[in-house]
C-alpha positions as CSV (number, residue, x, y, z in Angstrom):
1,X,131.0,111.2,239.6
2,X,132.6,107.5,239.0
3,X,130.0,106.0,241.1
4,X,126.7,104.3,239.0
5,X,124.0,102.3,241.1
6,X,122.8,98.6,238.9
7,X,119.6,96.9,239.8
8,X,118.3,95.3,237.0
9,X,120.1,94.7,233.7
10,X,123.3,95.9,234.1
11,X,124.1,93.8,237.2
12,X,126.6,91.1,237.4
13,X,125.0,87.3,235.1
14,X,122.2,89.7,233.6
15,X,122.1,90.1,230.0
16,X,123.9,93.7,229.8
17,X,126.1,93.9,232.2
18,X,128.4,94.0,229.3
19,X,128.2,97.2,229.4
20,X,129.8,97.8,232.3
21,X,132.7,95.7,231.7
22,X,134.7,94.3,234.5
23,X,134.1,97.2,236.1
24,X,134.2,96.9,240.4
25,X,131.1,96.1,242.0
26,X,129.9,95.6,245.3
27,X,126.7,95.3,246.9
28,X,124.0,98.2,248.1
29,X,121.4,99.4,248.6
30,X,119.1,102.6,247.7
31,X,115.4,103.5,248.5
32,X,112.8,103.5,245.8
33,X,110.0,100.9,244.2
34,X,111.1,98.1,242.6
35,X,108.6,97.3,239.5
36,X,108.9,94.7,236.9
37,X,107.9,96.4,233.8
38,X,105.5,94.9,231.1
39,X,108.7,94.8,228.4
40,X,110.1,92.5,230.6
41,X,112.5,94.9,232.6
42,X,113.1,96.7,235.5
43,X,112.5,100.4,236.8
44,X,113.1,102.0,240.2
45,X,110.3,104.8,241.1
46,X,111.9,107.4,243.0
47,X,109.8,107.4,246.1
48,X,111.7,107.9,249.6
49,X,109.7,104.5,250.7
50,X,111.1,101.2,250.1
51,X,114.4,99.1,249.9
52,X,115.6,98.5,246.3
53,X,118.8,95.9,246.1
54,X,121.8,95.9,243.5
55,X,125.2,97.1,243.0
56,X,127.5,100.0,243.1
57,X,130.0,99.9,240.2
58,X,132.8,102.2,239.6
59,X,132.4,103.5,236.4
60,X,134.8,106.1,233.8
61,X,132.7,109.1,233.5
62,X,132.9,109.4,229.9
63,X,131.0,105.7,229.9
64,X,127.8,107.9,230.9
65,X,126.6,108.9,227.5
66,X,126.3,105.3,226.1
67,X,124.1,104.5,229.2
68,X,122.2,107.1,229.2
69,X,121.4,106.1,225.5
70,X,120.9,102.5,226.5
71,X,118.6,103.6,229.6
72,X,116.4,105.5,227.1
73,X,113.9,108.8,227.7
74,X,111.9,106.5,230.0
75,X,114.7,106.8,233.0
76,X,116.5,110.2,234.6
77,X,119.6,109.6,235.5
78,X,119.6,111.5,239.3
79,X,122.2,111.2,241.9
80,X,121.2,109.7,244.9
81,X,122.7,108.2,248.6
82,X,123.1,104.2,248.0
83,X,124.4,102.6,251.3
84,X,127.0,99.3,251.1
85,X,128.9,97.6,253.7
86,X,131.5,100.1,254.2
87,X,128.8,103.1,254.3
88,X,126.6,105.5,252.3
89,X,128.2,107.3,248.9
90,X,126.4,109.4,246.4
91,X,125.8,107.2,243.0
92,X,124.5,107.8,239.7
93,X,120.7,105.8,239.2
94,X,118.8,105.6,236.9
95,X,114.8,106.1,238.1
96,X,111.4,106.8,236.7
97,X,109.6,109.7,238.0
98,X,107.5,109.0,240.7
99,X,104.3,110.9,238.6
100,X,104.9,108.2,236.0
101,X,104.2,105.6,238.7
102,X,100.2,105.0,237.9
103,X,100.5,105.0,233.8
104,X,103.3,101.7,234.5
105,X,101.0,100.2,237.1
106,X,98.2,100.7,235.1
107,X,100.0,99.5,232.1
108,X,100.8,96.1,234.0
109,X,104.0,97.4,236.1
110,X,103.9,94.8,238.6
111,X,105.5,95.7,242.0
112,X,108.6,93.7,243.5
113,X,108.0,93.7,247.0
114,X,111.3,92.4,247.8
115,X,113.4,95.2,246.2
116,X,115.3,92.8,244.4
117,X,115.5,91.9,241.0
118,X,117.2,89.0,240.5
C-alpha cells in the first residue's frame, strides 16, 4: 500500500510534514473524530461517525517504519476508505482506538467539530 492519509502534523505548512517530503498530496476525506489532544496534537478516533479533513499522500512503502516510530504506541496504523475528488481508495491512517476515547476526553481531548485541523 503507497497510499497514507495526513490530518494533523504531517500535512502540507505543519511542522512535520518533513517527513513526507515532497511527496503527492491531494485532498480527502475519511470518517472518524477529530480531537485536539492536551500535548498539543491531533488524533483521529476510529468511530464510523463524523467527517475528518486532510490529505492523501503517495508514499514509498519502506517510509512506513519511520512513521510508525514517529506516530508512537498511542496510534494503529489501520487501513481505511478515504474519499477525494476523483473517488474513494484505501489509505493507510493512523487512529486511536475508539475504547481509548473517554481516558483522552477525560484527560482534556477537546473535540474538533469541524473535522479539520488546520
Amino acid at each position: 500500500m503507497n497510499r497514507l492519509f495526513v490530518y494533523g502534523t504531517l500535512m502540507r505548512g505543519q511542522v512535520r510534514a518533513d517527513l513526507l517530503g515532497d511527496a503527492p498530496r491531494v485532498a480527502a476525506t475519511t470518517h472518524g473524530r477529530l480531537y485536539h489532544l492536551p500535548p498539543g496534537y491531533p488524533a483521529i478516533v476510529d468511530v464510523p461517525d463524523g467527517v475528518v479533513h486532510g490529505e492523501l499522500v503517495t508514499i514509498d512503502p519502506a517510509s512506513l517504519p519511520a512513521l510508525d516510530d514517529y506516530e508512537g504506541d498511542e496510534y494503529r496504523r489501520v487501513i481505511r476508505r478515504v474519499s477525494t475528488a476523483d473517488g474513494n481508495v484505501e489509505a493507510w491512517c493512523y487512529v486511536f482506538p475508539p475504547e481509548d476515547e473517554a481516558a483522552w476526553v477525560a484527560a482534556g481531548a477537546v473535540l474538533i467539530p469541524s473535522g479539520r485541523w488546520a
